[in-house]
N, C-alpha and C positions, 0 to 999 in steps of 0.2 A: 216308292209305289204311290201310285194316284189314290188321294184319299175317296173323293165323288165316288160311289159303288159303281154308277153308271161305267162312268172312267174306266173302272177299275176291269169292268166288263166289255169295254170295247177293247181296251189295247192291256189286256193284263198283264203282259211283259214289261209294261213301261219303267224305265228305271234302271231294268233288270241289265241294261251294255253300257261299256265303258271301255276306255284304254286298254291295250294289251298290258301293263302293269296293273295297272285299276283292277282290269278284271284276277288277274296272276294274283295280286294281295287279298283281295276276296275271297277268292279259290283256297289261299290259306290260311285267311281268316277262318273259312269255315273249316277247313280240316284242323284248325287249332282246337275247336270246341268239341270234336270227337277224339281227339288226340288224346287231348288232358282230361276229358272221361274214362276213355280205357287207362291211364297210366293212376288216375285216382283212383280206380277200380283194383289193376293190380296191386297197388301200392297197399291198398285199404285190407284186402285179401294178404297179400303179407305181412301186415303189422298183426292184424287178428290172430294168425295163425302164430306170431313169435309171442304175443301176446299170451294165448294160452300156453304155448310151453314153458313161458318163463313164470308164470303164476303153478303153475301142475311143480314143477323142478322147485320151488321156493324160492327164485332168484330176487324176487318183490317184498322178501319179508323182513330184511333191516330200515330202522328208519331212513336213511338217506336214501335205498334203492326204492323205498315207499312213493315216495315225490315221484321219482323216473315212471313207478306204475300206474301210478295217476293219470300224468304226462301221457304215457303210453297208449292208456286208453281214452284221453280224449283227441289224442291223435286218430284213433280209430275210426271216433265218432265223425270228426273232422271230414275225414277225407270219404268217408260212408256218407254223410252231408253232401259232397261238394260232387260227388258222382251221381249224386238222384238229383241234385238240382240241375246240372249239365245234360242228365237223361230228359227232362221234360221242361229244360227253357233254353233257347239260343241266346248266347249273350254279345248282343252286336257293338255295344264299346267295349273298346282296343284296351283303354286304363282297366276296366274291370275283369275284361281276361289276361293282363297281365297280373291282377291280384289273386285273380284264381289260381294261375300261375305258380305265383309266390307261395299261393298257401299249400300247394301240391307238394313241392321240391321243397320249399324253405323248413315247414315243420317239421320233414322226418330231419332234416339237416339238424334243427334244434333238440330233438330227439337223442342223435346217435351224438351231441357233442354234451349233453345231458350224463347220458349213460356213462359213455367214457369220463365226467369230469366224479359223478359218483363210485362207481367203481374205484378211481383210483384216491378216493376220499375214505375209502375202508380201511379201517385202522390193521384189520386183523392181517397179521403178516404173512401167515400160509396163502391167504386169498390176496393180496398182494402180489405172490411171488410169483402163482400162478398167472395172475391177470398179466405180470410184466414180459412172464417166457410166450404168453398167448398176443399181448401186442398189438407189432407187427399186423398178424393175420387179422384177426378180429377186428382189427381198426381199418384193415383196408380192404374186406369183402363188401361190409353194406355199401362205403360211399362206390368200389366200382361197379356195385348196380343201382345203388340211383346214378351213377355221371351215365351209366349207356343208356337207362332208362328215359331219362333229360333228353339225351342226342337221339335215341328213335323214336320220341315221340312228339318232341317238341319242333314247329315247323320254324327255322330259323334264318336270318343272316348268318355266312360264316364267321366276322367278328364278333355276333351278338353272343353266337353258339360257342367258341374260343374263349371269350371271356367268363363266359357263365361256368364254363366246364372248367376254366383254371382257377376259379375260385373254388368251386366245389371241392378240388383235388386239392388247395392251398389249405384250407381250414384244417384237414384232419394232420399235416403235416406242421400247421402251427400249434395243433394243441400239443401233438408229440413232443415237439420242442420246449413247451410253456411248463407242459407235467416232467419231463427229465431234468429240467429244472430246480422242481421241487422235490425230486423224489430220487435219491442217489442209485436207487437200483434200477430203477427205467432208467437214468440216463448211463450207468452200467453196460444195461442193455441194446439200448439204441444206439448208442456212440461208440461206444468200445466192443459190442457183441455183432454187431452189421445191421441190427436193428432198423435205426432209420434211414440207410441205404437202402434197405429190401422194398418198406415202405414208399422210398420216395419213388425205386424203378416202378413196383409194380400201380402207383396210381398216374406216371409218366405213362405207361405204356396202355391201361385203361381211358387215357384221354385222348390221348391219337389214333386209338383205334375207333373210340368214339366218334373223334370228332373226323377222320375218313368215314365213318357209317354217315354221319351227319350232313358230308358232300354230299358223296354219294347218293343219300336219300333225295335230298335238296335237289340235284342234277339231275332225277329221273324223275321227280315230278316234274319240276320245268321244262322237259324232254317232253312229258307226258301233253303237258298243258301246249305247249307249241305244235305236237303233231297236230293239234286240232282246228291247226289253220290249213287253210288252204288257198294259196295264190295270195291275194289281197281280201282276205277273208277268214275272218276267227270265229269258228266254229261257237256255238255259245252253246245248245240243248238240242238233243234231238227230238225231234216232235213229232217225228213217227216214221211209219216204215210199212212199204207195200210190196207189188209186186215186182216194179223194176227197179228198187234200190229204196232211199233214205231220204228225207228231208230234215234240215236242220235249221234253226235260228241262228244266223247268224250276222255279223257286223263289218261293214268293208272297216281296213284297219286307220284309214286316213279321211273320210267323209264320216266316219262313225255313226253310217246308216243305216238301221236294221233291215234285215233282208232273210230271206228264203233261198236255202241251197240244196237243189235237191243233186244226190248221189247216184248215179244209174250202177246195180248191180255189177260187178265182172262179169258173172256169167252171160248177163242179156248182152254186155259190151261188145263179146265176143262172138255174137252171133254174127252170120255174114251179112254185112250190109248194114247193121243195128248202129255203131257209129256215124258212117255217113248218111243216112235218114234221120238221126240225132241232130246232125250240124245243121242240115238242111232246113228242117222245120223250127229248130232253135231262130237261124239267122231269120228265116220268113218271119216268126213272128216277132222277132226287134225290129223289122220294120213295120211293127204295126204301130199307131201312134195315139189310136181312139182311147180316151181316157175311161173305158169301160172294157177294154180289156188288160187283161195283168202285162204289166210291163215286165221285160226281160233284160235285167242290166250286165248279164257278163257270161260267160262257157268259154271252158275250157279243158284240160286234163291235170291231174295232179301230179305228182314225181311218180308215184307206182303205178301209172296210167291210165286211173279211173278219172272217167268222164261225170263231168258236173256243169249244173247252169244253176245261174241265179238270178232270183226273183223277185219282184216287192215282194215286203212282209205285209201280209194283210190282217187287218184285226177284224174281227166280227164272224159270220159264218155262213155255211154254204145253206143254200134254198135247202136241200133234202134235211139239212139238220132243222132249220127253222119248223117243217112239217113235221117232223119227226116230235121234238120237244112240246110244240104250241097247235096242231092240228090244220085243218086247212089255212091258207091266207086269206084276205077278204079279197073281194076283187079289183079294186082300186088297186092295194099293194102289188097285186100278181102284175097288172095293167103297168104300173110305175114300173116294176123291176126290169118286166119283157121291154118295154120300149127303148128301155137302155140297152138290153142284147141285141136286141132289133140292130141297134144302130154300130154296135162295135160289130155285128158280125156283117153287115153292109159292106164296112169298109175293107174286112177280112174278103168276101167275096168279090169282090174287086179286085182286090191286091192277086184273085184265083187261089185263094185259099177257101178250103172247106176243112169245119169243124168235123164232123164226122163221128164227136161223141157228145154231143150236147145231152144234157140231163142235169138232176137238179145239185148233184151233188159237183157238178162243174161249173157252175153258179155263187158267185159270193155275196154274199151282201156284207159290206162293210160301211169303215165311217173315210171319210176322207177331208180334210182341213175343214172339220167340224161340219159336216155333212152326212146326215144318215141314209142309210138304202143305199148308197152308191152301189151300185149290180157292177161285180166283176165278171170277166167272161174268163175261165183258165182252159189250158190242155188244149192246145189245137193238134191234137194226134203227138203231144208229147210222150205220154207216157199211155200206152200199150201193149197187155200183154199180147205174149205168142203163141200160150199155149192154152184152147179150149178147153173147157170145164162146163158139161153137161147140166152137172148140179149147179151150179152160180144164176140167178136172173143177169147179173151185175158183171159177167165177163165182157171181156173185148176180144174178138178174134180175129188178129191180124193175118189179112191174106184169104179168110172167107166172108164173117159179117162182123164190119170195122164199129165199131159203137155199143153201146151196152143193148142187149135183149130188149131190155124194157121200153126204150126209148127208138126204138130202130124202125125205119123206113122199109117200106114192103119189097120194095123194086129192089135194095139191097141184101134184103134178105133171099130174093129170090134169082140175085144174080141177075138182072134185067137188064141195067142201065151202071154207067160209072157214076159214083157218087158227082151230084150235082151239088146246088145250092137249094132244090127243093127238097133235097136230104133230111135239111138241115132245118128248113122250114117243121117238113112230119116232126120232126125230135124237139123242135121247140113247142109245135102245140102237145106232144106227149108229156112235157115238161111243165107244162100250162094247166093242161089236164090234172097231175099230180100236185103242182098245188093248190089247185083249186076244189079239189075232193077228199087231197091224204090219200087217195089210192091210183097205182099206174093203171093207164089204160086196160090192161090186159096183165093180169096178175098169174102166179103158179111157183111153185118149188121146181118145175122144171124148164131149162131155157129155151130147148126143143118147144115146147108146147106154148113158151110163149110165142116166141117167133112163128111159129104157123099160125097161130090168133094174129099176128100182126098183120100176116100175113093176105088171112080169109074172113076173119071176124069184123061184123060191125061193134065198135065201140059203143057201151049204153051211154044215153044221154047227160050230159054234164045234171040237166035238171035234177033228174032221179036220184041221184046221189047226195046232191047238194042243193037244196030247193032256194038258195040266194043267189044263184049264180045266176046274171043279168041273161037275156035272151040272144042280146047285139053278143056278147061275150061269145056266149055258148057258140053262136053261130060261127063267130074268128075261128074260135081253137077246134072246131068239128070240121072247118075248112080245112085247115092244117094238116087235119087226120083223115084228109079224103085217100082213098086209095090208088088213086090216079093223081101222078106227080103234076099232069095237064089244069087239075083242076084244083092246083092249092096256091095260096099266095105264091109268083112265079119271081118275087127275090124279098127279102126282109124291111127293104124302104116301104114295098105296100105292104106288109105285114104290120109295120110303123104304121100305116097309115091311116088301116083298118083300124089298129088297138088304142087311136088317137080319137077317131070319132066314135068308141064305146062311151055310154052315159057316164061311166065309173071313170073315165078318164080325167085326172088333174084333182082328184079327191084325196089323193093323198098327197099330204104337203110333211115339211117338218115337224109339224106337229104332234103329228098323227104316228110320226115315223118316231120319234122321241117316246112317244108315250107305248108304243109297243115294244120298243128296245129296252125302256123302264122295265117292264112286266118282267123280257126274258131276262134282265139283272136282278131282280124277284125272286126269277123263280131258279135262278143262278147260286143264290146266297142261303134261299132255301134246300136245293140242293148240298154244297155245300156244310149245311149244320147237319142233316144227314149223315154225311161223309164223315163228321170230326171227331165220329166214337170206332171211324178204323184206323187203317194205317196211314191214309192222306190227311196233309193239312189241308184249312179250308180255302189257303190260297192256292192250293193245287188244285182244289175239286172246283171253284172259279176258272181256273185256267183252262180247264177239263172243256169249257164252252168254247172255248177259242179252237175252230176247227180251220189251220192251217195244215194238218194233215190230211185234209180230202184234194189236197192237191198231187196226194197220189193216188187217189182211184182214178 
């Protein structure tokens, strides 16, 4: 992880991909540290509860079974210790969760060969005779559930898990052998009565079974963790979910490049036509090449025939969130960001590509080889829903009015003309408008009513709302918003051209752009300490800023 806060706030994944094993031993590094909490846990719940009954029954009250009760309970304490320190600390070296390890499994092991060596250190021969005809059983219950407890919880190699399990099942079958030794009516027993055959089958047959749960588990996580690719691409986190399917973080498996995969639903895949308008507008925009709009590195279909494309990973976040979090932009920054859209969506318009949903939350501003504001442009009619929603400002209604409410051209709203490129022109000064006030031209809870304001309504003056917004400004984006497509910037280079000779123009440098991406890593962290008395860490409430999922609205 990037130590710089800054860093940390532009690209806070960083780090976070690696190899398809790299990432495979992570995955079970960290199921190790919830693993050997539940297994300290139950383990700690069973010793308490033998605990009390063998204190209740007086089994603790000769001197030598005194030691074992001692023993006993700070066994108790131990592994009661070792599951609240696992509750509330990750432990990321490998040596030290293999001691946690140790102390999980090794001490009841020290325990139960404790127990067994006093008991059969009891002089008294009635409790002798008993303990010898009990054995067998008693000696081979606890270890086969600690050996299955070991095998389903511990995430392992099959040699490491193999070895470990035939030690575990060797000890109790050495001490058998060490005490019949010593003691002529255990080995009576054991040897001459079937004794230590009974033993040896059933701790034989507890380790095989074991250690088959052991594959098995092993083989269906690693099942689990490989479904999570797809094509030349391993799935890492999903990062949210809309209305035509999923995006995820993900990593080509051989450039080990982080990237953006988004998922399109089955249901929407299946609609007619919905694939081939996917392929279509996919391919158009890889061949866009303007380094202000999002690059598209790969589509395709998976084995069960869901359709996916992938995309740079972008770090930083969309214009709507920046308003949203920090209130209007200054004008300068608005002026910087648009001139970059200005210029990728020229080249879009040329190629006879129309955006058709510009708005702010299809706007990125990220960092790119140590450059801030970089303005990305995404969704060139990628992702659109199909089904109208009255309540929503923020729908897309494909087949009547293509682009969100809020942002939509009059002529389209009224069926007038086919989407042009002064479309796109209205919806970027709509765009322009909202961050230069914090509020959309034309506001409401309902979408009907915005659209007819779009449609009939003068827009109030930039001024009124916002009394720094330059006059040269106001007049661009009031252009933009004329109602007659005749009379607005008639393609995005003089829209460039226009937002070029604003006063505010070239006011914002890196500086300026540094020091405002400070503030929101500020106000990132402060957010963040908020968060760290629920259920998110504070690296997650950080991450929370990173809006790569508005590349599904």
């Amino acid at each position: 992880m990037p130590s710089n806060p800054l860093d940390a706030f532009i690209c806070p994944r960083m780090g976070k991909t690696g190899g398809s094993s790299d990432s495979f031993r992570a995955a079970q590094h960290e199921l190790a540290n919830s693993r050997l909490r539940t297994a300290a846990l139950i383990l700690c719940a069973g010793s308490a509860a033998f605990l009390g009954r063998n204190l209740l029954l007086g089994l603790y009250s000769d001197p030598m079974m005194q030691k074992v009760g001692w023993a006993h309970g700070a066994l108790v304490l131990v592994l009661g210790a070792v599951a609240g320190l696992l509750t509330r600390v990750h432990i990321g070296c490998r040596v030290r969760l293999l001691t946690v390890e140790l102390l999980v499994f090794g001490l009841p092991t020290l325990l139960f060969v404790g127990l067994q060596h006093a008991r059969l250190c009891d002089c008294n021969p009635q409790k002798l005779r008993e303990m010898v005809w009990a054995y067998p059983a008693e000696t081979a219950i606890p270890w086969i559930i600690l050996i299955n407890l070991y095998a389903m919880f511990v995430p392992n190699t099959p040699k490491r898990a193999a070895a470990i399990v035939a030690g575990m099942a060797l000890i109790p079958l050495a001490g058998a052998a060490l005490a019949s030794l010593q003691e002529p009516l255990l080995r009576a027993r054991m040897f001459g009565g079937g004794g230590f055959s009974a033993l040896l089958l059933w701790l034989a047959i507890a380790s095989t079974t074991a250690l088959y749960a052991a594959h098995r588990i092993g083989k269906l996580r690693r099942e689990a963790f490989d479904a999570k690719r797809l094509g030349s691409y391993s799935l890492k986190e999903k990062l949210g979910a809309g209305g035509m399917g999923e995006v995820h973080l993900a990593e080509h498996q051989l450039l080990k490049r982080p990237c953006a995969v988004k998922l399109i639903r089955p249901d929407k895949a299946d609609q007619a036509g919905a694939i081939a308008r996917f392929e279509a507008e996919v391919q158009a925009t890889a061949g866009l090449t303007h380094p202000n709009t999002i690059e598209i590195y790969d589509y395709g279909f998976s084995d069960d025939g869901t359709f996916y494309y992938v995309m740079e990973f972008l770090p930083g976040r969309t214009l709507q969130e920046i308003v949203e979090r920090s209130g209007p932009m200054p004008p300068a920054r608005v002026i910087h960001l648009l001139r970059q859209v200005c210029s990728a969506l020229a080249e879009a318009h040329r190629a006879g590509l129309i955006h058709r949903d510009i708005k702010p939350g299809n706007i990125f501003a990220t960092e790119r080889g140590g450059i801030l504001d970089v303005a990305k442009l995404l969704d060139f009619g990628l992702v659109k829903s199909t089904v109208a929603d009255e309540s929503s400002p923020e729908l897309t209604i494909e087949g009547a009015v293509i682009g969100s409410p809020l942002y939509a051209p009059p002529e389209r709203i009224l069926g007038e003309a086919e989407p042009d490129v002064r479309g796109d022109i209205y919806s970027l000064g709509a765009t322009a408008y909202y961050l230069l006030t914090g509020r959309p031209v034309f506001g409401g809870e309902k979408a009907l009513k915005i659209l007819f304001a779009h449609a009939n309504e003068t827009p109030r003056p930039l001024g009124e709302l916002q009394p720094g917004v330059p006059t040269d400004l106001e007049e661009v984006v009031m252009r933009c918003l004329n109602k007659d497509p005749d009379q607005r910037f008639q393609s995005a280079d003089e829209l460039e051209a226009a937002l070029e000779l604003c006063g505010a123009a070239g006011q914002w440098d890196q500086t300026t752009a540094r020091n405002a991406w400070q503030n929101c890593a500020r106000e990132a962290a402060l957010h963040a300490g908020a968060q760290s008395d629920g259920d998110r860490t504070s690296d997650d409430s950080v991450e929370a800023f990173n809006l790569e999922t508005q590349l599904l609205t």
